[in-house]
Residue frames relative to the residue before (quaternion, step in Angstrom):
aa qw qx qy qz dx dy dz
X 1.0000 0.0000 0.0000 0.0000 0.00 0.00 0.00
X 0.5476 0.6703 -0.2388 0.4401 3.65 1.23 -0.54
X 0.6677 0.3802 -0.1294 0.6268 3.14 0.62 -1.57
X 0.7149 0.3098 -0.4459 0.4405 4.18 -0.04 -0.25
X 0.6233 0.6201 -0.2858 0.3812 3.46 1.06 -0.74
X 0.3800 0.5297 -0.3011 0.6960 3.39 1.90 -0.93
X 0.5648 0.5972 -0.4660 0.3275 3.96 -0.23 -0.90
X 0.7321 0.4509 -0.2778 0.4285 3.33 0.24 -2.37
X 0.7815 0.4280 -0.3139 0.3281 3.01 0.13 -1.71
X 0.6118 0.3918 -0.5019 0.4695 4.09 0.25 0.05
X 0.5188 0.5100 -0.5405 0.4227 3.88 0.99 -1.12
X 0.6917 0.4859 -0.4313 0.3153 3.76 0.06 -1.73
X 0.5936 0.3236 -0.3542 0.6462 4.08 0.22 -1.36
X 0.6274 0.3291 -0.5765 0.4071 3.87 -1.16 0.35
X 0.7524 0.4426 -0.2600 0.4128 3.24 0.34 -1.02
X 0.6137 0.6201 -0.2842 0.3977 3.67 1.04 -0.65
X 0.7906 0.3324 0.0051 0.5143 2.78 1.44 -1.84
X 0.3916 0.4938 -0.4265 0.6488 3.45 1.60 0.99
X 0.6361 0.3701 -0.3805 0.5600 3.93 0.41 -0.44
X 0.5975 0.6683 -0.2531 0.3638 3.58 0.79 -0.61
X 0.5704 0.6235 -0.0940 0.5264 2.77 1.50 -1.23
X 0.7852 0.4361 -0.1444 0.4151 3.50 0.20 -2.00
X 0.6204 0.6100 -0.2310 0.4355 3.38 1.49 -0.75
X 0.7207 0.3263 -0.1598 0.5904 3.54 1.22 -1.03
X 0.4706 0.3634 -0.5484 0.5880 4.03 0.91 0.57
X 0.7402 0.2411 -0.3961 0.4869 4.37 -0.31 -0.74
X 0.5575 0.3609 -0.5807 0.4710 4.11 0.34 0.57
X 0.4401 0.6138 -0.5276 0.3889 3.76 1.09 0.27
X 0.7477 0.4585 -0.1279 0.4630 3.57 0.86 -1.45
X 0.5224 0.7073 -0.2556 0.4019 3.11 1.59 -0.40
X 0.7831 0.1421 0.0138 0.6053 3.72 1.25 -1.03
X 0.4457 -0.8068 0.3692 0.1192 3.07 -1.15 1.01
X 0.6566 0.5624 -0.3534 0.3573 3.57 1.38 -0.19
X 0.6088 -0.5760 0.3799 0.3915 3.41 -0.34 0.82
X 0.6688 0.3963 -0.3487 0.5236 3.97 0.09 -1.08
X 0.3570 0.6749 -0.3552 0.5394 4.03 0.88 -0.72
X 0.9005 0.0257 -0.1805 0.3947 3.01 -0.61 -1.05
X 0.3760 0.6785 -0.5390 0.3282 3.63 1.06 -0.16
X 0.5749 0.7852 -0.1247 0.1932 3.57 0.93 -1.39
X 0.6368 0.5184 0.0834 0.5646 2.08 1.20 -2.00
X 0.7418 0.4840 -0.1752 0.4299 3.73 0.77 -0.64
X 0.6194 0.5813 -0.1529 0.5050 2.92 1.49 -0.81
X 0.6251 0.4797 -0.3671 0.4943 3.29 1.64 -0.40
X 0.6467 0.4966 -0.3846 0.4328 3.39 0.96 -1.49
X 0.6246 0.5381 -0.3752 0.4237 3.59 0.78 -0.36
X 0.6456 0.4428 -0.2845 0.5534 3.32 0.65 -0.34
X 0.6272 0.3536 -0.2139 0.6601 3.95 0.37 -0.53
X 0.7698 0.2240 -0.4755 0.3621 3.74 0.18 0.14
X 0.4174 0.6254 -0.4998 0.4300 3.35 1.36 -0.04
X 0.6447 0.4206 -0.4014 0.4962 3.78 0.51 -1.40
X 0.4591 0.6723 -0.4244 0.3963 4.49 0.84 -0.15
X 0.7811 0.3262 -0.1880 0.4981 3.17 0.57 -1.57
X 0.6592 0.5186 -0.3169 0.4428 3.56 1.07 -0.58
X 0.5680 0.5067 -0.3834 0.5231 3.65 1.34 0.33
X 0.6834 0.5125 -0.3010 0.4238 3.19 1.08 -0.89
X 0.6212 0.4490 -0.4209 0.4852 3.64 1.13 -0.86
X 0.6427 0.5593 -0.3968 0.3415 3.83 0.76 -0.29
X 0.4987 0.5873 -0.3640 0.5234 2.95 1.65 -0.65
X 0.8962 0.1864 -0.2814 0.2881 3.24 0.04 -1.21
X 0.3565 0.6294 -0.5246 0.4488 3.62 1.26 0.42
X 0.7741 0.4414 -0.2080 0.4034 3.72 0.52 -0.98
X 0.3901 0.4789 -0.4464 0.6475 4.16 1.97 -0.52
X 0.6816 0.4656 -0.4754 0.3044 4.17 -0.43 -0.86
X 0.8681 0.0956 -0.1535 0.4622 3.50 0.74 -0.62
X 0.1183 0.6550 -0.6563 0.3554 3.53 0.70 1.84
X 0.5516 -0.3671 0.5765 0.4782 3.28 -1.73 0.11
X 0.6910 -0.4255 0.5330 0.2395 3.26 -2.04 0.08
X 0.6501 0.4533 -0.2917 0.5355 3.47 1.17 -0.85
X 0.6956 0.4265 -0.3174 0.4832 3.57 0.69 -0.69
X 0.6665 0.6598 -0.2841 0.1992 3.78 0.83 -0.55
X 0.6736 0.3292 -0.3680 0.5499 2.93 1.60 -0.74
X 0.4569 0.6841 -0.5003 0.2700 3.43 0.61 0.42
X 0.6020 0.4771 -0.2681 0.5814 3.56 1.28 -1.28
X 0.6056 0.6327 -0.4292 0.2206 3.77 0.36 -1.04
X 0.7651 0.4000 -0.3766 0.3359 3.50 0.40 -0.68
X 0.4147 0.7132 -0.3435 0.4488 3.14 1.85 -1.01
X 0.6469 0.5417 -0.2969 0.4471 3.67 0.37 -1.49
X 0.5033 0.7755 -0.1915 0.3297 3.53 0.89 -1.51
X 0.7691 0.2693 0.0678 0.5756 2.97 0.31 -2.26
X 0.7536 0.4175 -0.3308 0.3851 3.90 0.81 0.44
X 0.4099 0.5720 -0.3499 0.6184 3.14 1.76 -0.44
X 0.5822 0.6978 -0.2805 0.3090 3.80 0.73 -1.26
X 0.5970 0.6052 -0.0489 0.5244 2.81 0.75 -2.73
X 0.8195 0.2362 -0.2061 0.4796 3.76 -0.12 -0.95
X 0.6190 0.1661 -0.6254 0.4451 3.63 0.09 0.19
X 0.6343 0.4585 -0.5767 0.2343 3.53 -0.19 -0.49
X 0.3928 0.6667 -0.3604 0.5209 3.65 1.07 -0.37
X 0.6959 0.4632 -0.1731 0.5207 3.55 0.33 -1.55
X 0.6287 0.4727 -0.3517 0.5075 4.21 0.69 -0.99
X 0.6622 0.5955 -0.1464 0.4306 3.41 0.74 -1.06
X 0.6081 0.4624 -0.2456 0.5968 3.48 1.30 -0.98
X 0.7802 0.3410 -0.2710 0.4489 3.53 0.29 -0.87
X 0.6838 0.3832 -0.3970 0.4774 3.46 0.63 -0.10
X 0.5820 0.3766 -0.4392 0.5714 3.86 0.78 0.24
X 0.7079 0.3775 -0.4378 0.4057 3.85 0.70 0.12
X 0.3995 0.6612 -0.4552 0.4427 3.47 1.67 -0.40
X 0.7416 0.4949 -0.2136 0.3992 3.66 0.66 -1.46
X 0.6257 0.5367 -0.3129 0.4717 3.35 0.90 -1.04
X 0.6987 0.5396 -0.2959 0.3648 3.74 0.76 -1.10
X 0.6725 0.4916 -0.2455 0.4958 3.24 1.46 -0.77
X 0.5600 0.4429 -0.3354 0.6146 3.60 1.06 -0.34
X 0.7057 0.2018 -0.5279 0.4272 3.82 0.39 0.40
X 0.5957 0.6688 -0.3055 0.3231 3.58 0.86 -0.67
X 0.4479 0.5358 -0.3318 0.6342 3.30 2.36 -0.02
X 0.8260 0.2078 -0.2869 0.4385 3.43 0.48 -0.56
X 0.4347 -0.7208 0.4214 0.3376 3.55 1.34 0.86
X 0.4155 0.6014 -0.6647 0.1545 4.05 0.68 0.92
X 0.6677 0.4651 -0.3955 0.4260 3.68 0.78 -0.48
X 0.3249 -0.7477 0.5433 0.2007 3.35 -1.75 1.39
X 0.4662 -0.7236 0.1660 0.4811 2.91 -1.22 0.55
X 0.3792 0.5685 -0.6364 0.3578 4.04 1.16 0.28
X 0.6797 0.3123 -0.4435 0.4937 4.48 0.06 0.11
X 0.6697 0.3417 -0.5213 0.4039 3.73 0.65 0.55
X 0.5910 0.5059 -0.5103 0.3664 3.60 1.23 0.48
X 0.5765 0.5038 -0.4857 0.4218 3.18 1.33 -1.14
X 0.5693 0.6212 -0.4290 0.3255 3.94 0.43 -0.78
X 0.6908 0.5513 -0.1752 0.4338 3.15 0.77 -1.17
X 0.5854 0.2710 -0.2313 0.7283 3.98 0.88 -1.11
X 0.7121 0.2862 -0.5795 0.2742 3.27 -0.36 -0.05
X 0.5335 0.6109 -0.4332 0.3931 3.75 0.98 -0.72
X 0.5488 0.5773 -0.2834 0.5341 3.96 1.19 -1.57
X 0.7806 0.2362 -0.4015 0.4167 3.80 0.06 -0.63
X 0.6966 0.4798 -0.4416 0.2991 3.55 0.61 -1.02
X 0.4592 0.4845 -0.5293 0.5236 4.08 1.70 -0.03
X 0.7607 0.3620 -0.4315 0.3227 3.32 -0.62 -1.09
X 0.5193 0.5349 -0.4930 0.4485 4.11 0.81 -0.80
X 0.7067 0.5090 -0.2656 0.4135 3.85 0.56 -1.53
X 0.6746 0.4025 -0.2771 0.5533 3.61 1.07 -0.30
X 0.5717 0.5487 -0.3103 0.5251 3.51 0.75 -0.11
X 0.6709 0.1786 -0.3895 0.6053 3.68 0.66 -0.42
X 0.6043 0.5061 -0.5299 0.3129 3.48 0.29 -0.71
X 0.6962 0.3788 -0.3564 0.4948 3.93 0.95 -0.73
X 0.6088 0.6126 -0.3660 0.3466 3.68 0.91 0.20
X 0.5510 0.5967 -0.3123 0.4927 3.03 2.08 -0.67
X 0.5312 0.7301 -0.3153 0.2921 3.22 1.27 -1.45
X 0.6964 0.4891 -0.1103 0.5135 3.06 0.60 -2.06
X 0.5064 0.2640 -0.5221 0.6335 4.47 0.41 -0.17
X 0.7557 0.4159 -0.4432 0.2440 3.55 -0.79 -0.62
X 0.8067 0.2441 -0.2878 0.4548 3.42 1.09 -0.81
X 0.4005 0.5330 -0.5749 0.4743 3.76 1.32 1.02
X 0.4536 0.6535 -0.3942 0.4602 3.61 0.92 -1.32
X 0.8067 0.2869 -0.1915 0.4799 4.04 -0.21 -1.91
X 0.6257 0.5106 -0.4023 0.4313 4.01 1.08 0.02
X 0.5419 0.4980 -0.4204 0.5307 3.56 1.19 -0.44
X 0.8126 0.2858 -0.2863 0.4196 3.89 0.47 -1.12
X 0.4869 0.6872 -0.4050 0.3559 3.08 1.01 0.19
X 0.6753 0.5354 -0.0177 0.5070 3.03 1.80 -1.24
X 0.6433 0.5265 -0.1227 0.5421 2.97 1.65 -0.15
X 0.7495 0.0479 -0.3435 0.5639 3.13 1.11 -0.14
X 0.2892 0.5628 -0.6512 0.4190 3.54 0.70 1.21
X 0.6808 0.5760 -0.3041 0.3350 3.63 0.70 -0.48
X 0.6886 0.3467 -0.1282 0.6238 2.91 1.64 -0.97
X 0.5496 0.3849 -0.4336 0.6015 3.42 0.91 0.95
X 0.7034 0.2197 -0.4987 0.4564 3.62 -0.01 0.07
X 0.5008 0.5815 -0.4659 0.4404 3.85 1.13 -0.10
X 0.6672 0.5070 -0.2192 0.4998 3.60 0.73 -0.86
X 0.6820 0.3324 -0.2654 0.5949 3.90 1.25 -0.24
X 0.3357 0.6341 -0.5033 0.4815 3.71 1.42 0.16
X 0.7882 0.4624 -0.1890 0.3593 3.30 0.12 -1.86
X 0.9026 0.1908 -0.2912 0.2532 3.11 0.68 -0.82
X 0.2750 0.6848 -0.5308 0.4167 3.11 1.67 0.85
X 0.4752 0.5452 -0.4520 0.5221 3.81 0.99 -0.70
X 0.6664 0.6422 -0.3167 0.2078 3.34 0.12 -1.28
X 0.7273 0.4358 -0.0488 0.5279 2.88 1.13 -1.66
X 0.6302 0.5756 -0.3291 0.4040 3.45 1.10 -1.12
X 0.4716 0.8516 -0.1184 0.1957 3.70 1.12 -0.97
X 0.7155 0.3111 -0.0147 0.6254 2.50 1.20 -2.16
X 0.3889 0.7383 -0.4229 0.3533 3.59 1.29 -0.29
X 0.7433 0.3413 -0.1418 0.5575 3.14 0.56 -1.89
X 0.6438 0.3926 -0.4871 0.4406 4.06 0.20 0.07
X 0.6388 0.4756 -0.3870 0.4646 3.53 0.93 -0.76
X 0.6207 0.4335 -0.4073 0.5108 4.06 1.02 -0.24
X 0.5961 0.5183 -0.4178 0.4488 3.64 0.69 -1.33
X 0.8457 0.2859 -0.1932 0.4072 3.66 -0.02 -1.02
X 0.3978 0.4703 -0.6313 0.4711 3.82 0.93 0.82
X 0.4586 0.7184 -0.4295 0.2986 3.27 0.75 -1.34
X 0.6629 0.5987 -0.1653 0.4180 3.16 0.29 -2.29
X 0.6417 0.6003 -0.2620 0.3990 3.41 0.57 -1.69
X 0.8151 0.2039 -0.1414 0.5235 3.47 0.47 -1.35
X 0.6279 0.5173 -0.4779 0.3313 3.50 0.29 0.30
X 0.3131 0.6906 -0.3178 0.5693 3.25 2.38 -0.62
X 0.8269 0.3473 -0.2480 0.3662 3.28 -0.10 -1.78
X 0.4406 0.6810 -0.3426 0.4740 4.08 1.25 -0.70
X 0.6774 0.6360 -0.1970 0.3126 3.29 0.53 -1.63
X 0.6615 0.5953 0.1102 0.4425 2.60 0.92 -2.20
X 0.6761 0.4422 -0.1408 0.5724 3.26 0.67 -1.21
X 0.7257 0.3532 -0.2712 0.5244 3.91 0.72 -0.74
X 0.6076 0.3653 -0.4836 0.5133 3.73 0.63 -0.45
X 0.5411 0.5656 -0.5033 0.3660 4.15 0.35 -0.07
X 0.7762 0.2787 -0.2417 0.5113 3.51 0.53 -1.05
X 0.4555 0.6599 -0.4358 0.4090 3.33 0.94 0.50
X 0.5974 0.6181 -0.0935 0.5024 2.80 1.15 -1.40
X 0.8194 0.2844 -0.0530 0.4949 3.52 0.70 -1.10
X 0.3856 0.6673 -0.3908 0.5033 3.42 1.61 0.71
C-alpha cells in the first residue's frame, strides 16, 4: 500500500509538472521577442526535466510493486512516458524556431550553436538509452514468463508420460497374469488327462 501510494504521489507531481510544462511552451507563442521566448523555454525545460525525473521514480518504484498492482500502474506509466515525449517533440520544435529567430538577429554564437547542438545529440542518445533500457526489462520480464511456462509444460508432459506409461505396466502386469492363468490351466488339463 506504501509503495502504490509512493506511485500516486510521483503520478500527481508529473502531472503538475507536465501542465507546467504545456503552459510555459504556449507563453512561447505568446510573446514576440526572441530572448522572451528563450526564457520561457528554459523553464519548460527545466520543469520537464523535474517530468522525466518523476517518471524514472515512477518507474524505479512500478519494478518493485506486487504483480497484481503492476499491471495496473503500467498503462498509466505508458500514457506518461507518451505525454512527455510528445511534450519533448513540441519542445524541440519551439526551440528549432526560437534558434532561428536569434540566428536572424545574429545574438547566438556559433560556439552556443554547438553546445545547443551536443547538447540536443546527448539529451537523444540519453532518450534512446532508456527507451533501449526499457526494451531490454520487457524482453527479460517475457524471458522469465517465457521460462515459466516452459516449466509448466515439460511438467505437464511429465504427467502425461505417467499417464501413458501406467497403462503400459497394467497392460504387462496383467499379460503376465494371462500366462500364468494360461500355465495353470494348461497343467490342471494334463492332469486331468493323466
Amino acid at each position: 500500500v506504501k509503495m502504490s501510494s509512493e506511485f500516486e504521489a510521483a503520478r500527481n507531481q508529473f502531472e503538475g509538472n507536465i501542465e507546467e510544462a504545456k503552459d510555459a511552451l504556449s507563453e512561447v507563442n505568446s510573446v514576440a521577442d526572441p530572448r522572451e521566448k528563450k526564457q520561457f523555454l528554459s523553464q519548460a525545460k527545466r520543469i520537464m526535466d523535474d517530468c522525466r525525473k518523476n517518471i524514472a521514480t515512477m518507474d524505479y518504484m512500478w519494478g518493485r510493486l506486487d504483480p497484481s498492482d503492476k499491471a495496473t500502474y503500467k498503462s498509466e506509466l505508458a500514457e506518461m512516458k507518451h505525454a512527455l515525449e510528445t511534450l519533448g517533440k513540441d519542445f524541440s520544435r519551439h526551440e528549432s524556431a526560437v534558434r532561428r529567430d536569434l540566428d536572424d538577429d545574429g545574438d547566438l554564437s556559433e560556439i552556443d550553436k554547438l553546445t545547443g547542438n551536443t547538447r540536443e545529440k546527448l539529451l537523444g542518445g540519453v532518450n534512446k538509452l532508456n527507451s533501449q533500457d526499457s526494451q531490454l526489462k520487457n524482453v527479460v520480464k517475457d524471458g522469465y514468463e517465457a521460462q515459466a511456462m516452459l516449466r509448466e509444460g515439460a511438467k505437464n508432459l511429465r504427467i502425461q508420460r505417467d499417464h501413458i506409461e501406467n497403462p503400459m505396466r497394467n497392460n504387462a502386469k496383467a499379460q503376465n497374469e494371462l500366462a500364468k492363468a494360461d500355465r495353470t490351466i494348461r497343467m490342471i488339463r494334463v492332469r486331468e488327462f493323466c
